[in-house]
N, C-alpha and C positions, 0 to 999 in steps of 0.2 A: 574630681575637681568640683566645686561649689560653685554653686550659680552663681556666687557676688562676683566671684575671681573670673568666670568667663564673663560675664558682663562689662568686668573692667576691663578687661581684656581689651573687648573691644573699643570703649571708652578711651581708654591710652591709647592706643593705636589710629585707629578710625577717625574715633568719636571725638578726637583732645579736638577744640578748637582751633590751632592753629595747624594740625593737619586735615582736617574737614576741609577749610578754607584750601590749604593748596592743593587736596583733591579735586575740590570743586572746580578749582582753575586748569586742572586735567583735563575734567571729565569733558573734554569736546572731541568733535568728530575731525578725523585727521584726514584730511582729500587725499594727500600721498601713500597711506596706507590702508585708504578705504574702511577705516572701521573705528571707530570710538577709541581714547588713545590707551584707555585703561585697559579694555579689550585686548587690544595689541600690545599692551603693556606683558598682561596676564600672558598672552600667545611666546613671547618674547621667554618669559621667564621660567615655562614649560618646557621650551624649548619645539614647540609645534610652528615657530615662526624664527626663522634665522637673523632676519634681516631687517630695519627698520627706520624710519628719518630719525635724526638726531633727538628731537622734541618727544617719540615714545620710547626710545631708547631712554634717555634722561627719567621719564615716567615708570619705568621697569626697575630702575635700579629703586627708586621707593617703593614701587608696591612690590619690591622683591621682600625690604625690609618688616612692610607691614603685614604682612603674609607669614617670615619669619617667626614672628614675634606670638602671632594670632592664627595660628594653625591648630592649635588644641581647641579654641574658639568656633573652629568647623567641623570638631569631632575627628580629626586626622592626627598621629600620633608622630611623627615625621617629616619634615620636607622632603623625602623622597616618595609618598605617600600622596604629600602635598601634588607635586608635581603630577604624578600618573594622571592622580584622579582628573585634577584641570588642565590634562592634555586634552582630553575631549571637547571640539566646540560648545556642546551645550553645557557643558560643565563652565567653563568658560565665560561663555555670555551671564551665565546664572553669579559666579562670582562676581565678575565685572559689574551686574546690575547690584549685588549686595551691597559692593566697595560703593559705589556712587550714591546707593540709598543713603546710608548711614553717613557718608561724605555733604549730601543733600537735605537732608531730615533730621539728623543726629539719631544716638540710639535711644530709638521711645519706645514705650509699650501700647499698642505692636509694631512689627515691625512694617517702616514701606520699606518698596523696592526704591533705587535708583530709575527703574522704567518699569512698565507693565512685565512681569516674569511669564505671563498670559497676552493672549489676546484670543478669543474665541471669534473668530468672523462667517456671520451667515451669509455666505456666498451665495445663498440665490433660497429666495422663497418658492420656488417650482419643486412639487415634491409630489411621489405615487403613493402616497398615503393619506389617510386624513387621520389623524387624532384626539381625541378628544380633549385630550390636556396642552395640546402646541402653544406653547409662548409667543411664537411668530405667527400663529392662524394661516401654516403654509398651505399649498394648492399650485398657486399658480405663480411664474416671475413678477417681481416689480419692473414697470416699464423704465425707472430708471435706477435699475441695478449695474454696479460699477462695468466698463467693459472690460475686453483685457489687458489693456492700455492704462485704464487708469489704475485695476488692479495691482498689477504687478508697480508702479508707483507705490501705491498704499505698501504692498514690502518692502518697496524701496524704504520707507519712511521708518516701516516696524524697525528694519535691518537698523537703520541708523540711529533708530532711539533705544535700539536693542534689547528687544524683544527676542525673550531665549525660547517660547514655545510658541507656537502658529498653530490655531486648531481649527481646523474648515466644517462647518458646522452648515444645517441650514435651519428650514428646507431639509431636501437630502442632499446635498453637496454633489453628489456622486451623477446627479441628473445635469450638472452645468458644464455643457459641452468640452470646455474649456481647463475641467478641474486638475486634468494631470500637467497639462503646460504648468499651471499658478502654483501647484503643489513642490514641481518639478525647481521650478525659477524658486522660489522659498527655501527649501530643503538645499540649493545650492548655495547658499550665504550661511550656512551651517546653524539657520534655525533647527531646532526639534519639532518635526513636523505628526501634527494629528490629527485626525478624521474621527468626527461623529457624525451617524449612521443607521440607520433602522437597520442595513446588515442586508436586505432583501435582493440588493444589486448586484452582492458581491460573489461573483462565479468564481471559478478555482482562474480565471483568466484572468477577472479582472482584481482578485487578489495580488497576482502575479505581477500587473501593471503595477499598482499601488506602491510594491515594493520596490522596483524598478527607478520611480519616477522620487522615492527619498521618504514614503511617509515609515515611521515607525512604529508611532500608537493607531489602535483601531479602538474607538467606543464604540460597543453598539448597544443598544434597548431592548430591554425585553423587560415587559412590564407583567407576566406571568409565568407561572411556573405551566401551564397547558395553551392548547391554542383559543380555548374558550375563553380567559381570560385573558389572553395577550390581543389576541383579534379583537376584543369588544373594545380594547382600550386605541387602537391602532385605527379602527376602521374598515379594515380592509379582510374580507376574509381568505386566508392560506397566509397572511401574512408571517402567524407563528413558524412553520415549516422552512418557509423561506429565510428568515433571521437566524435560526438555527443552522439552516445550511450555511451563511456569510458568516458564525461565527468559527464552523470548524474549518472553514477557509481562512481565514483570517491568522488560525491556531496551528494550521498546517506550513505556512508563509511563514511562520517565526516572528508576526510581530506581538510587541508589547499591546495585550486584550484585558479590556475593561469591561466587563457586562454592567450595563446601570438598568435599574428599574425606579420610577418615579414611584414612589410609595403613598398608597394613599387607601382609605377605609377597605376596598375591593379587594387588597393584594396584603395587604400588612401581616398580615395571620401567613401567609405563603414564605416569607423571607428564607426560613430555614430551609426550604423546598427547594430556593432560588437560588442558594448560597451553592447549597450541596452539588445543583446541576450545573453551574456556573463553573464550579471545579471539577466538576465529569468531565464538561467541555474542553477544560486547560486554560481556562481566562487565567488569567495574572492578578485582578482585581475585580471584587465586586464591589459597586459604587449604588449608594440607596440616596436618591434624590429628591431633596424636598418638594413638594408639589408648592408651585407657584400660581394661585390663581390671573393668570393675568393672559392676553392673545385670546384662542380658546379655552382656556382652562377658570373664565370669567362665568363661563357660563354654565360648570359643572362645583362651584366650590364648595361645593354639598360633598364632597370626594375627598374633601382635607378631611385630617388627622386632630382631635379635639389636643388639648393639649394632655389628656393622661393619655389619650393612643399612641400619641407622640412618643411620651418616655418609654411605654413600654415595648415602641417597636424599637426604639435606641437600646435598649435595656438586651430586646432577643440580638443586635447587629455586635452590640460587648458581647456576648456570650458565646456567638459567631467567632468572633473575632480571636476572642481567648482559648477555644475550643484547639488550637494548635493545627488547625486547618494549615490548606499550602496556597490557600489563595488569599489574598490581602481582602479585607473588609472597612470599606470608607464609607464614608457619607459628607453629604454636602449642609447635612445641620447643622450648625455650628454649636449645639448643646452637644451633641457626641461628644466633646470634650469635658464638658461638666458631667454628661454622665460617668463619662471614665473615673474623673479625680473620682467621684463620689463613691463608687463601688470599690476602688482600691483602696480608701482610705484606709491609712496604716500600714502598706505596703511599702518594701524597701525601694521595688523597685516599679514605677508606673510605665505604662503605654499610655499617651496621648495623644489620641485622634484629632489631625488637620484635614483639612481638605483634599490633600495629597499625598501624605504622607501618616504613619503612626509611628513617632521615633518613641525610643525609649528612655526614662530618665529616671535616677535614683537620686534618693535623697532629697538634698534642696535644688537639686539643676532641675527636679519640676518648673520651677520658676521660671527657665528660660522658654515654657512654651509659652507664657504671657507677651514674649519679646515674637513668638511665630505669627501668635494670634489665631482669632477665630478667623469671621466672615471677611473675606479678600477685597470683597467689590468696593474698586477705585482704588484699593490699597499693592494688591500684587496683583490682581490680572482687572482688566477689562474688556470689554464686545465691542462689534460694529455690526451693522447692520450692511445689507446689500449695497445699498444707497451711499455707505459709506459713514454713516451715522453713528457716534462714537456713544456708547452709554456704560455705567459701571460694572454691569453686568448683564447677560442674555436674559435673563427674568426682569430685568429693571429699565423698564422703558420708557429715559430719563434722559432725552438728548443732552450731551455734555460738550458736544462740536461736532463737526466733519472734518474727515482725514485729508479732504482734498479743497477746505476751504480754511481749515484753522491749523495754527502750528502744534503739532501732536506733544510736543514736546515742552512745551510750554503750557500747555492743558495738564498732562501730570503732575507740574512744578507747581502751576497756581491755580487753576480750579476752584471755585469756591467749594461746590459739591463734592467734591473728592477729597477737599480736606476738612472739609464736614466729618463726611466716611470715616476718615481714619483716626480721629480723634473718639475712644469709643466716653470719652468723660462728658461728652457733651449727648450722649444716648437719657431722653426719657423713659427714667422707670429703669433701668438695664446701667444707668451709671452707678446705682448704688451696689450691685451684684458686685460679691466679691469675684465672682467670674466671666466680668464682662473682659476681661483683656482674652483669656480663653477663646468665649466665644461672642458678645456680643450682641448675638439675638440676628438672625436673616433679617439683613436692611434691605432683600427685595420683596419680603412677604413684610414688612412694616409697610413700606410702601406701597401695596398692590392692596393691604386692607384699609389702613389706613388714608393715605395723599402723603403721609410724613416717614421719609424714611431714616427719623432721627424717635418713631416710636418706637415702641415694645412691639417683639413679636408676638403674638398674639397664639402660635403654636407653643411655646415654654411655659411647664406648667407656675412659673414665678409669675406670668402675664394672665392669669386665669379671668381677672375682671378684665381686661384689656377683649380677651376670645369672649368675655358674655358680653359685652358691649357692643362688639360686632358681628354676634350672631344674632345680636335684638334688633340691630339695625337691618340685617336683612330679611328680614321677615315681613 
């Protein structure tokens, strides 16, 4: 099928005007059924939910139709297919959030969600490491980090503006007394629950808990392929030994492993090293993360990537990638996707690297990853901080509200800065790229070099004056 036609797709369906509007008039949260009505529309028509008040029942018989209609639209070849797949809560919530985005936003390039599809929350800055790159400059708790009272609130909030992923992040998450109640209470409102992790915590016991208590994904760090380089980056020396031991716990528990390494001048030349051992281990994904100078990592940004190291470590992560490996290879640059189109060029059929995901697409349905988009922050996920302090992303430290002083939900919808974000036409320097819908350019490294996170990234080698201007300036 042709991109135009799944795009209309959803356009006719979705997108027409005057079903936007009466979705929109849906998309609210039903007290009798506890859960957003589109939600329980979607639960209804899976048949994972029997029963329901009249008003999402009524809601179900349309989004039965528009589902009907727009099934190919989500790469599923049948309504029976249809159904399985979003019998799964998180399958569910993710849908539910699509419906509402495009319900709320219309179909633009790229896409927003309906609600954060993310939330990454640093549950507590108290952490047994020190690193030299930490975006939070963790160590020790904030004296007012949320309790567990107002936490589990804050889920209450994600749950109802439905929030399909919860990732407990810090710090090291794993050090706040508290983390398997919060983890446990989340994972029960059938979020997809995740955990990043230096890994050094994690015993074959308290792996055991982990799963126990509903988490499914474990990221954890390792920033060298030895301990010479993983320690130097980490802080702490036996750190590597330990990470390694919480990843084969983690790989042993059956959950969904993401090994990341923050990539930068010290490690880049290692990827393939990193890759190889990442799938010795059994990770499920290796994820290469932009180095973001900002927390502690302000004071090491001598350790970034000029912009030609940049491509050519994208350049080794495609080659990774295509190599027919068993473990997924992502990255959080959002040029990994112009690097892809660019090497495949003339290929029938491309891989397109997102953030989450590398689907496949032939022909002109390339097209539709302009509709996925590159860089997410403000667009499909967002952070919080301990305090409760809402920002586009964990690299970008750019109050945009608080969870327990402002309406979260209304922060999405209107936001000045977040619809800033998603507008990539309104990007310096990066609006004229024919690949800014792809990728965009990292609006937390715009930000953290610039003050403007509406500049050029300054790591893409299209921004080459942009990186000489701000390496003149640090000098």
């Amino acid at each position: 099928m042709k991109t135009t036609t799944t795009i209309e797709i959803l356009k006719a369906t979705i997108g027409n005007p005057a079903t936007r509007k009466l979705v929109r008039g849906m998309s609210k949260y039903c007290k009798k059924d506890g859960k957003n009505r589109i939600e329980v529309a979607v639960e209804l028509y899976t048949g994972r939910r029997k029963n329901a008040c009249l008003a999402c029942k009524a809601t179900e018989k349309i989004i039965a139709k528009v589902l009907k209609k727009g099934a190919s639209a989500f790469g599923l070849t049948d309504e029976d297919e249809l159904k399985k797949k979003f019998s799964d809560p998180y399958w569910a919530k993710g849908l539910s959030s699509t419906i509402r985005g495009i319900a709320e936003f219309g179909v633009r390039k790229p896409f927003t969600s309906g609600a954060p599809v993310q939330v990454v929350w640093d549950v507590t800055y108290a952490c047994n490491l020190h690193c030299k790159h930490c975006y939070a400059t963790a160590g020790k708790p904030w004296k007012d980090e949320l309790t567990t009272d107002e936490a589990k609130h804050a889920i209450d909030i994600f749950d109802r503006a439905g929030v399909t992923v919860l990732a407990f992040s810090g710090g090291e998450p794993l050090v706040r007394p508290d983390i398997m109640q919060l983890m446990k209470y989340a994972a029960d409102k059938g979020m997809y629950i995740a955990v990043a992790t230096n890994g050094t915590l994690i015993t074959k016991k308290k792996a055991k808990e982990m799963k126990e208590v509903g988490v499914q994904f474990a990221q954890i760090s390792l920033d060298g392929i030895d301990a010479k380089t993983h320690d130097a980056f980490r802080g702490i020396k036996g750190a590597f030994d330990k990470t390694v031991e919480g990843i084969k716990n983690v790989v042993a528990e059956g959950f969904f492993v993401e090994i990341s390494t923050t990539v930068t001048r010290y490690n880049y030349k290692q990827i393939p090293d990193i890759v190889q051992f990442s799938e010795d281990l059994g990770a499920n994904w290796f994820m290469a993360y932009n180095f973001v100078p900002t927390g502690r990592g302000r004071d090491i940004s001598e350790m970034d990537l000029s912009p030609d190291e940049r491509e050519e470590a994208l350049k080794m992560l495609w080659s990774e990638l295509k190599s027919g490996r068993k473990i997924n290879v992502l990255s959080t640059a959002p040029q990994f996707a112009r690097v892809a189109l660019q090497q495949e060029e003339g290929e029938n059929e491309k891989v397109v690297p997102t953030h989450f995901y590398n689907p496949k697409f032939a022909g002109q349905l390339v097209n539709l990853a302009e509709f996925i988009g590159g860089c997410g922050a403000g667009r499909f996920y967002m952070s919080m901080r301990a305090n409760g302090d809402l920002q586009p992303c964990v690299f970008f430290p750019l109050k945009v509200g608080n969870i327990l002083k402002d309406d979260f939900e209304g922060l999405w919808k209107h936001n000045k800065v977040l619809q800033e974000l998603r507008n990539k036409d309104l990007l310096h320097g990066c609006n004229t790229c024919d690949y800014r819908y792809y990728c965009g350019g990292c609006r937390a490294r715009a930000y953290a070099y610039t003050g403007d996170y509406l500049a050029p990234d300054p790591g893409c080698v299209n921004n080459r004056k942009t990186y000489e201007k701000v390496i003149e300036e640090q000098k």
